[in-house]
C-alpha positions as CSV (number, residue, x, y, z in Angstrom):
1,X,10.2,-21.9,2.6
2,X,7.0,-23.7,3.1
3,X,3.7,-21.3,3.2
4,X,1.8,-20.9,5.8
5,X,-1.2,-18.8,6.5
6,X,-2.9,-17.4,9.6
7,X,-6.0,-15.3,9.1
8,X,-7.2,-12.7,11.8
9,X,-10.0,-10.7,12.0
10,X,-12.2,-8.7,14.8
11,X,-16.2,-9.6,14.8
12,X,-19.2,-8.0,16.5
13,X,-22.7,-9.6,15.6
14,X,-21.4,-11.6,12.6
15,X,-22.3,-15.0,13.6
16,X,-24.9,-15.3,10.5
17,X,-22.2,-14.9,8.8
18,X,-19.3,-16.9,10.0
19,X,-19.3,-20.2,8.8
20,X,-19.3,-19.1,4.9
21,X,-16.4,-16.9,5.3
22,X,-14.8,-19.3,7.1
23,X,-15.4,-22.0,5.0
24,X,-14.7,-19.8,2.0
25,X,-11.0,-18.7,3.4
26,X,-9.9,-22.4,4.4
27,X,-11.1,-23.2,0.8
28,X,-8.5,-20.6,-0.5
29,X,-5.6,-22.3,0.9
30,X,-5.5,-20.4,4.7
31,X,-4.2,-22.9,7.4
32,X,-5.3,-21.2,10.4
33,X,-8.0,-18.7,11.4
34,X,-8.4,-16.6,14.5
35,X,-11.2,-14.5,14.9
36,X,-11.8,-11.6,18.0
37,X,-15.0,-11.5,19.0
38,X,-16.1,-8.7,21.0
39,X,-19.4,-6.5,22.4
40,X,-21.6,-9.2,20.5
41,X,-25.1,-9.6,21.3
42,X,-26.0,-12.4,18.5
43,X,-24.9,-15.9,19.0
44,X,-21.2,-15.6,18.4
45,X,-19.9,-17.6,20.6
46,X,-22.1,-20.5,20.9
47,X,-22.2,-21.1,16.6
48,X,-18.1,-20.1,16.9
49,X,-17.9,-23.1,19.7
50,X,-19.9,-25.5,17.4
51,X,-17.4,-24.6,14.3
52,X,-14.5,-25.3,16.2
53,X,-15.5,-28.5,17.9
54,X,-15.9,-30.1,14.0
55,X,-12.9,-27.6,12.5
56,X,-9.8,-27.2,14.7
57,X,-8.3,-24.6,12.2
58,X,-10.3,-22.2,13.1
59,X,-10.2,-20.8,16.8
60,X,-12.2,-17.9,18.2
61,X,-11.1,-15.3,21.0
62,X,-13.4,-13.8,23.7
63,X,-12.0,-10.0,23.4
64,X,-14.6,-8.4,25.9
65,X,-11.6,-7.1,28.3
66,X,-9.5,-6.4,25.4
67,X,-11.9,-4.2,24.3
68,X,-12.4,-2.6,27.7
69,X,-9.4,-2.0,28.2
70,X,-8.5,0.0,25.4
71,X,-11.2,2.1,25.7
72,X,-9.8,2.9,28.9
73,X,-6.6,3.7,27.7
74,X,-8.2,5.8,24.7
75,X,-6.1,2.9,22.0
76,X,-7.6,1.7,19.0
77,X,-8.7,-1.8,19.8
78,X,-8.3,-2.9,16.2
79,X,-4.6,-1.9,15.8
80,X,-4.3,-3.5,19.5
81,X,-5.5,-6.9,18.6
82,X,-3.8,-6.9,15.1
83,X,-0.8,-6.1,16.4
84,X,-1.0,-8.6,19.3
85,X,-1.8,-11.2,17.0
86,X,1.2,-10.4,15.0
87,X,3.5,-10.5,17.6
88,X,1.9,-13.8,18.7
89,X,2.7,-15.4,15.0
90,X,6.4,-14.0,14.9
91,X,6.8,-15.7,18.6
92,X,5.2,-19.1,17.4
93,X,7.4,-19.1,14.3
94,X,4.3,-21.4,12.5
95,X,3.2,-19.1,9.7
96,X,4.6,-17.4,7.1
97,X,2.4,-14.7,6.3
98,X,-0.2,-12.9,7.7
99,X,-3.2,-12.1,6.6
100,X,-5.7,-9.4,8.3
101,X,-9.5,-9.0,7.0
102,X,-12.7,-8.0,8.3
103,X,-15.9,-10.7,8.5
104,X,-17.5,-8.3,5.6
105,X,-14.2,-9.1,3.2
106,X,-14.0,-12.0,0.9
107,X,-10.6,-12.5,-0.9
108,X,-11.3,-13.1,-4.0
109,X,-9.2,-15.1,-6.5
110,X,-9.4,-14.4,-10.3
111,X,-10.7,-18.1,-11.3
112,X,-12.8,-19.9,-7.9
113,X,-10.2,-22.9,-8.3
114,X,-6.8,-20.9,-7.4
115,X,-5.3,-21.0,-4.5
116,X,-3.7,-18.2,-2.5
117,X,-0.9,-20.3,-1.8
118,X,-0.1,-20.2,-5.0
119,X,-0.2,-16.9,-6.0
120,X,2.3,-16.2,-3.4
121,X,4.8,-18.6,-4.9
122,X,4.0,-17.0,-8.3
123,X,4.7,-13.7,-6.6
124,X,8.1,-14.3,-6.2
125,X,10.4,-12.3,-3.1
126,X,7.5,-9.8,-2.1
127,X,7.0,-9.2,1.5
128,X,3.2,-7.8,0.6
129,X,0.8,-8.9,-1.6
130,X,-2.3,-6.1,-1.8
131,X,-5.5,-6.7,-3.1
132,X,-7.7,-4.1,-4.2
133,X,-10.8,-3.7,-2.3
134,X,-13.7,-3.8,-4.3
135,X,-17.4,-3.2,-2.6
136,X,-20.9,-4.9,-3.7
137,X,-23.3,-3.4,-5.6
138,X,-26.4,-5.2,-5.7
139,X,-28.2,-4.7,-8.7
140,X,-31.7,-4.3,-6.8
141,X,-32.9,-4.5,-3.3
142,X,-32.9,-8.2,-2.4
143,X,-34.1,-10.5,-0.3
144,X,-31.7,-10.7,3.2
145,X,-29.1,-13.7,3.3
146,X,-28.9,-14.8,-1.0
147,X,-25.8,-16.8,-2.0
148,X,-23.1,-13.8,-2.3
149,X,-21.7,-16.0,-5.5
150,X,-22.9,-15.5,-9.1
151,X,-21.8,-15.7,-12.8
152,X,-21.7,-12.4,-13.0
153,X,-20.4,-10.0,-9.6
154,X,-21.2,-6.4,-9.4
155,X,-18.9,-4.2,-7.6
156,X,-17.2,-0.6,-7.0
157,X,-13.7,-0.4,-6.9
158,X,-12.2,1.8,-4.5
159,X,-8.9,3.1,-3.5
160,X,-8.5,1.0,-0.5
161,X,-7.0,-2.5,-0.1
162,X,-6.6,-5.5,2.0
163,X,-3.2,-6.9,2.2
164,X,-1.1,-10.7,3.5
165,X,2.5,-9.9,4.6
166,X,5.3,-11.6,5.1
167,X,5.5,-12.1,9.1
168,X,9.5,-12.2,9.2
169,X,9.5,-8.7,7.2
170,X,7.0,-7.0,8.8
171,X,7.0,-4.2,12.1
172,X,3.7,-3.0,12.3
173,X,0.0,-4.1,10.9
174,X,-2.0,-1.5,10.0
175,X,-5.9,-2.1,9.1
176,X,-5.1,-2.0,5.3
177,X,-1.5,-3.3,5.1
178,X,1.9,-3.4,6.8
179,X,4.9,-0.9,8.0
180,X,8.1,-3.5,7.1
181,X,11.1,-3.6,8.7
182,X,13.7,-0.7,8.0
183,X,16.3,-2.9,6.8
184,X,14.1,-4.9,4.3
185,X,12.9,-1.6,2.8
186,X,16.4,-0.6,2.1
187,X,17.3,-4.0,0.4
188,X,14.3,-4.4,-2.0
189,X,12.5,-1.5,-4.0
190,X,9.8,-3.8,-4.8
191,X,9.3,-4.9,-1.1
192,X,5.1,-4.4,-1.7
193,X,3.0,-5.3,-4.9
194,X,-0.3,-6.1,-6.0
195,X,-1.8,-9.0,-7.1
196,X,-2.0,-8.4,-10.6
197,X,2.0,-7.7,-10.1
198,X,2.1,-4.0,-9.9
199,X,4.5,-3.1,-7.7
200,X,3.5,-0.6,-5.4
201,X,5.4,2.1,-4.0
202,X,4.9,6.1,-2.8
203,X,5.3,7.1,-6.0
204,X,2.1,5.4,-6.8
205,X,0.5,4.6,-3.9
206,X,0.5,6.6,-0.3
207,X,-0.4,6.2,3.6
208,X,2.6,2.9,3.3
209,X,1.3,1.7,0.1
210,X,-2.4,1.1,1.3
211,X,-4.4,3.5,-0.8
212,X,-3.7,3.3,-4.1
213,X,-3.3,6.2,-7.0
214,X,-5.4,6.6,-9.9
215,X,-2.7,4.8,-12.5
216,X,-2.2,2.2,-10.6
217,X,-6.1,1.5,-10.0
218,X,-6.9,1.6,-13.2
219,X,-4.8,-1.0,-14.0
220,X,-6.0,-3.1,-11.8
221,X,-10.0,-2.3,-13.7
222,X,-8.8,-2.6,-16.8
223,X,-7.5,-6.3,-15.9
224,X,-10.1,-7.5,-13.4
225,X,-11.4,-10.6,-15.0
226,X,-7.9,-11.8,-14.2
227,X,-7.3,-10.6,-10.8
228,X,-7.6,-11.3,-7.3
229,X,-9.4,-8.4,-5.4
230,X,-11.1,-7.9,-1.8
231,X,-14.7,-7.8,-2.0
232,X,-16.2,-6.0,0.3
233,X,-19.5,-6.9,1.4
234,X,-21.0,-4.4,3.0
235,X,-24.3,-3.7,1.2
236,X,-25.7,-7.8,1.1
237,X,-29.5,-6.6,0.6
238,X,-31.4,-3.4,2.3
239,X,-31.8,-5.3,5.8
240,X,-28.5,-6.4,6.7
241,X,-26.9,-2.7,5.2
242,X,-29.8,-1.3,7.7
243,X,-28.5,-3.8,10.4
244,X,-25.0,-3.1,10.6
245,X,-25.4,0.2,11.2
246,X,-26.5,-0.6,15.0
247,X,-22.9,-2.1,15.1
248,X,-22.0,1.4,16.4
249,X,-18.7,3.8,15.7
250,X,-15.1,2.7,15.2
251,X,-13.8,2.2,18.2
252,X,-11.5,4.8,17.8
253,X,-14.3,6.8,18.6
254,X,-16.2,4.6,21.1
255,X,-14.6,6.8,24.1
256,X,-17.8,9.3,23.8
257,X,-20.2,6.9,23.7
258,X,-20.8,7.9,27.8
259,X,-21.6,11.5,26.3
260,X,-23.2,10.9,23.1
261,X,-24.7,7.4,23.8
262,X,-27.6,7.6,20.7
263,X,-25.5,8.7,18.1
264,X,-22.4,6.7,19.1
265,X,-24.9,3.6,18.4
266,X,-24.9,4.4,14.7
267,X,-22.0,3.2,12.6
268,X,-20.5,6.4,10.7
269,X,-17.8,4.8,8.0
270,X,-20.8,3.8,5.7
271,X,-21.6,5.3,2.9
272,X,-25.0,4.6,2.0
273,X,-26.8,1.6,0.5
274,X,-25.5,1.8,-3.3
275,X,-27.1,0.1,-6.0
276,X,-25.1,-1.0,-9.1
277,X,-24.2,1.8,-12.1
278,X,-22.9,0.5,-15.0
279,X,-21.4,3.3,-15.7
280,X,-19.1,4.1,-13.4
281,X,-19.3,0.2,-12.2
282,X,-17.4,-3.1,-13.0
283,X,-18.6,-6.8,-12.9
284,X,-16.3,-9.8,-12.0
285,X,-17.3,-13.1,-14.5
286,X,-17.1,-16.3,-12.9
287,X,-18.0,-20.1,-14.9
288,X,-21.2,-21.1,-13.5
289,X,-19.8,-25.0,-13.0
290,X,-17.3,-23.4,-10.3
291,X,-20.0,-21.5,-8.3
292,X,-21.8,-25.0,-8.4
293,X,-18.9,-26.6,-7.4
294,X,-18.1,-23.7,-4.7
295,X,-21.4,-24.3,-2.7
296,X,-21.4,-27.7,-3.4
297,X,-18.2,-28.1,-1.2
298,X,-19.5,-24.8,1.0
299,X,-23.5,-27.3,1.8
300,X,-21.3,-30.4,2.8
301,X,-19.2,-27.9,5.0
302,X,-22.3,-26.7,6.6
303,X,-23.4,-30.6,6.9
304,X,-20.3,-31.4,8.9
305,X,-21.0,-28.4,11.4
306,X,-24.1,-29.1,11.8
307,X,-25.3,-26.0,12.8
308,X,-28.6,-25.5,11.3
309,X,-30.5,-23.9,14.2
310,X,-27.5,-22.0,15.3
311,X,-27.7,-20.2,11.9
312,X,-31.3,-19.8,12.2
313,X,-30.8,-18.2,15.3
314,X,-27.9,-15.9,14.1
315,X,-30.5,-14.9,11.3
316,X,-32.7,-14.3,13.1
317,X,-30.7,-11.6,15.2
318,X,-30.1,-9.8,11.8
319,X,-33.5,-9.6,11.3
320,X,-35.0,-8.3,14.4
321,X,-32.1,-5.5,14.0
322,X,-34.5,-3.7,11.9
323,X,-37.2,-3.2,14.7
324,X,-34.6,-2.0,16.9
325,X,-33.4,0.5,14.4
326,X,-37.0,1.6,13.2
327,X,-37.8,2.3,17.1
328,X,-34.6,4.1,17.5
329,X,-35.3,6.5,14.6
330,X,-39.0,7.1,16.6
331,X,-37.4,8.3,19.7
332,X,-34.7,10.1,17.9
333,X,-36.2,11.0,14.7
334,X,-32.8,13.9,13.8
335,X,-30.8,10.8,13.6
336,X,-31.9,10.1,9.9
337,X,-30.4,13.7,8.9
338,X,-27.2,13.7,11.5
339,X,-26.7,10.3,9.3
340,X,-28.0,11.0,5.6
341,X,-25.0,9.7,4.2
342,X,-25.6,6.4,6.1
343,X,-29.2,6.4,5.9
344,X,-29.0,7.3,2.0
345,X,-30.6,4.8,-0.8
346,X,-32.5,3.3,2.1
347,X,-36.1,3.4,2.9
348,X,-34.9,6.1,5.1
349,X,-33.6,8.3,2.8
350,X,-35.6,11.7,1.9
């Protein structure tokens, strides 16, 4: 069977940060992208537009009324467009798997050269691959918008992960993975693995195989310098962790935002801005000649798109984020300590 893979993901506010994880998933081996734009007050659309006009395997998706609407209804609106995506890939019949991350999640290969493609073919019969997600830990506070790509990659490995499915065997996406069909549970024990090829199943793994138990993670640490992982790049520096907490709640929760309008505006799942600890820490080695090599193919991307002023612009938005939040926190000054585990290892933090 010939692979084919379509990427989706949801995005408020990430247009300074679009065209890199774009151009860093095509790179991989993904042959389509959709992404779901929605409640966006940066220059989404307009820099999405520009992208797509130069690279046609990437499409965006106005999701305003999609999001609307499921407020209305009280349904998540990330399950809703997930699973509306899948269902639009089984009708279609032109991928093979499908793959579902955020605009903060890189996949990560174990050597910048592989190709996801291939690691699937390695993989054998799986219906899902799982990779571990793994979340930044700068070092020091740095300077807003550096090159996410070094020799050397600090990060915290967590329980979660991210996961690509086979679209014929799955029933149901889930943020972090996939409920399969009945039948191809029954057939196959080892229906769900990760990419190291640890097969994953609820005796070490729960909530359908997308948070993983303690054998099983460490593993996965003990092996990292040759495995794929999901990094999750929610720190960056101090400003952009500060600035995408004004992304607001889940939208699980977004129902109360009409009663509880200031402190709906804060986004809760964070857990503070975390600096690297060697101790309890790992690092991720890449060769230096295939990070020059990465951005060398990721600056004549960004030639092609042409989009310098866009991107200027998007930056721009990240930045002024800050003076919103610091003039927030002076009309509401309690919402540092209803959100001290958001606001912690920040210039916030008391």
């Amino acid at each position: 069977m010939e692979i084919k893979i379509k990427l989706v993901a949801i995005a408020k506010d990430e247009a300074a940060y679009l065209p890199q994880w774009i151009f860093h998933h095509l790179r991989l081996g993904v042959d389509s992208i959709d992404v779901y734009i929605n409640d966006s007050f940066d220059n989404s659309i307009e820099i999405s537009r520009k992208i797509n006009a130069i690279e046609p395997r990437f499409k965006y998706h106005e999701a305003d009324k999609q999001l609307k609407k499921c407020i209305k209804r009280g349904k998540n609106f990330q399950k809703h467009i997930y699973q509306r995506a899948f269902r639009k890939c089984a009708r279609g019949k032109k991928f093979s798997h499908l793959l579902i991350l955020d605009l903060d999640e890189y996949l990560m290969p174990d050597k910048l050269e592989n190709n996801l493609k291939n690691l699937i073919h390695s993989s054998g019969d799986v219906s899902v691959i799982s990779f571990p997600w793994c979340i930044d830990a700068p070092r020091e506070k740095i300077l807003p918008f550096q090159a996410f790509l070094s020799p050397t990659i600090n990060i915290r490995p967590h329980k979660l992960v991210k996961s690509i499915g086979r679209i014929d065997n799955i029933k149901t996406v889930l943020p972090h993975g996939f409920i399969l069909n009945a039948h191809k549970d029954e057939l196959s024990n080892h229906s769900k693995t990760l990419s190291n090829g640890t097969y994953l199943d609820s005796s070490n793994s729960r909530n359908n195989e997308c948070i993983l138990g303690t054998e099983v993670r460490k593993i996965f640490e003990d092996d990292i310098q040759e495995s794929w992982f999901t990094f999750h790049r929610v720190n960056k520096s101090e400003v952009e962790y500060l600035a995408s907490l004004l992304r607001g709640r889940p939208s699980k929760v977004s129902k109360i935002i009409d009663r509880d309008h200031v402190n709906s505006m804060i986004k809760n799942n964070r857990e503070g801005y975390i600096l690297f600890d060697s101790v309890t820490m790992l690092q991720k080695n890449y060769h230096q000649s295939s990070i020059q090599n990465y951005y060398q193919e990721y600056n004549e991307f960004i030639d092609r798109l042409n989009i310098a002023s866009e991107s200027e612009q998007s930056q721009e938005f990240i930045l002024s984020q800050l003076g919103k939040l610091n003039n927030l926190i002076k009309e509401n000054p309690t919402l540092v300590n209803t959100f001290k585990k958001q606001f912690a290892g920040t210039r916030y933090s008391r």
